[in-house]
N, C-alpha and C positions, 0 to 999 in steps of 0.2 A: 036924573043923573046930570052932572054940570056934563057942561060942554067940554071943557079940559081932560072929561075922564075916556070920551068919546076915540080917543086916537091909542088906546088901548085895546090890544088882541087880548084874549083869553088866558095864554100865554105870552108872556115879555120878557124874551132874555134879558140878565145882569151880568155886564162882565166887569171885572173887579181885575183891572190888569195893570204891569209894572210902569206901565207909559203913556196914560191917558191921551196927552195931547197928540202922541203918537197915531193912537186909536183913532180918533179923530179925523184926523190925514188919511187914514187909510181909507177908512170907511168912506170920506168924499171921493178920495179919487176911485177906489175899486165898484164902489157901491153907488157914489154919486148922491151918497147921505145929505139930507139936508135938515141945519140943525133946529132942536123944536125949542131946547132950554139948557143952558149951559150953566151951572153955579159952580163958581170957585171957593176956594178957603184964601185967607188973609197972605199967604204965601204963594197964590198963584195956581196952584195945584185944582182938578176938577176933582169938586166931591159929588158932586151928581149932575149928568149931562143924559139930554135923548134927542135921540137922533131917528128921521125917518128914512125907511130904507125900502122901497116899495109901499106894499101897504102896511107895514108894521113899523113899531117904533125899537131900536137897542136903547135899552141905558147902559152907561158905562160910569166907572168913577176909577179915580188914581187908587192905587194898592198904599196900605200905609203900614203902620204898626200895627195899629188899631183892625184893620181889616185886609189880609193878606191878599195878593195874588190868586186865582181861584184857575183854574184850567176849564176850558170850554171846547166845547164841537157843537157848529153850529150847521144846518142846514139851508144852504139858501136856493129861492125854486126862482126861475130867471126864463128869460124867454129863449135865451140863446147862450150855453155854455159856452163855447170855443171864446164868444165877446168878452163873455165877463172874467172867463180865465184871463185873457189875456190881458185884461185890467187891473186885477189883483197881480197880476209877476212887474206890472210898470209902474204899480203903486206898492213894493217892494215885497213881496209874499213867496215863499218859496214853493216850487212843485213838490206835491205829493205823488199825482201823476196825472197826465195831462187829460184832454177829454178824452172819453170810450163810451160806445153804446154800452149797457149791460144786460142780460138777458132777463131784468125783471120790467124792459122796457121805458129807464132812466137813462138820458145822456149823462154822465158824471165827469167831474173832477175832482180834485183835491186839492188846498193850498197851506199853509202855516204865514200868518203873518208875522209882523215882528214883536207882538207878543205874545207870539207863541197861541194862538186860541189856531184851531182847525177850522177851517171852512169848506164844507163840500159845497158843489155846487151843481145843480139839475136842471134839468129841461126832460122833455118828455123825447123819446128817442125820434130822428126823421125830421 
């Protein structure tokens, strides 16, 4: 296996969203993403970017004619919910609702950034 295939999970999310460079910004400042490959098109736009976000990689690319908008829920496992909320609402993400234990023994939140993609977010409760 090359070495470039290596930074691939099993599963890899694609989000295919209205505001790519937007995406981007989010993802650094909430996630503290740091990027692995960034390709644009002739006009500036990303057609295919990955970014790492712990130990897994997002790809992301600008929404176009050719390939719309897509809706996503993502889950992200963190060591500390209340941190990472509060990262995502100052890197502009709206409350779904804020941390709470839950009784299957997940600390949870919820956030909508500004393209719209959902992001929970967990920790183990305690």
């Amino acid at each position: 296996m090359s070495e470039s295939l290596h930074r691939y999970r099993t599963v890899t999310p694609y989000l295919v969203v209205p505001d790519a460079d937007g995406a981007v910004v989010f993802l650094q400042k909430a996630f503290e993403a740091e990027e692995v490959s960034c390709d644009r098109n002739g006009a500036g736009a990303i057609v295919h970017a990955e970014y790492r976000v712990g130990d897994s990689i997002v790809m992301l690319a600008q929404a176009g004619e050719a390939c719309p908008a897509l809706p996503a829920a993502l889950y992200l496992w963190v060591p500390d919910v209340d941190a990472v909320y509060t990262k995502t609402l100052a890197a502009g993400a709206t409350s779904t609702f804020a941390p709470e234990d839950k009784p299957y023994g997940h600390r949870n939140a919820g956030v909508v950034d500004g393209n719209g993609l959902t992001w929970w977010i967990g920790s183990p409760c305690g």
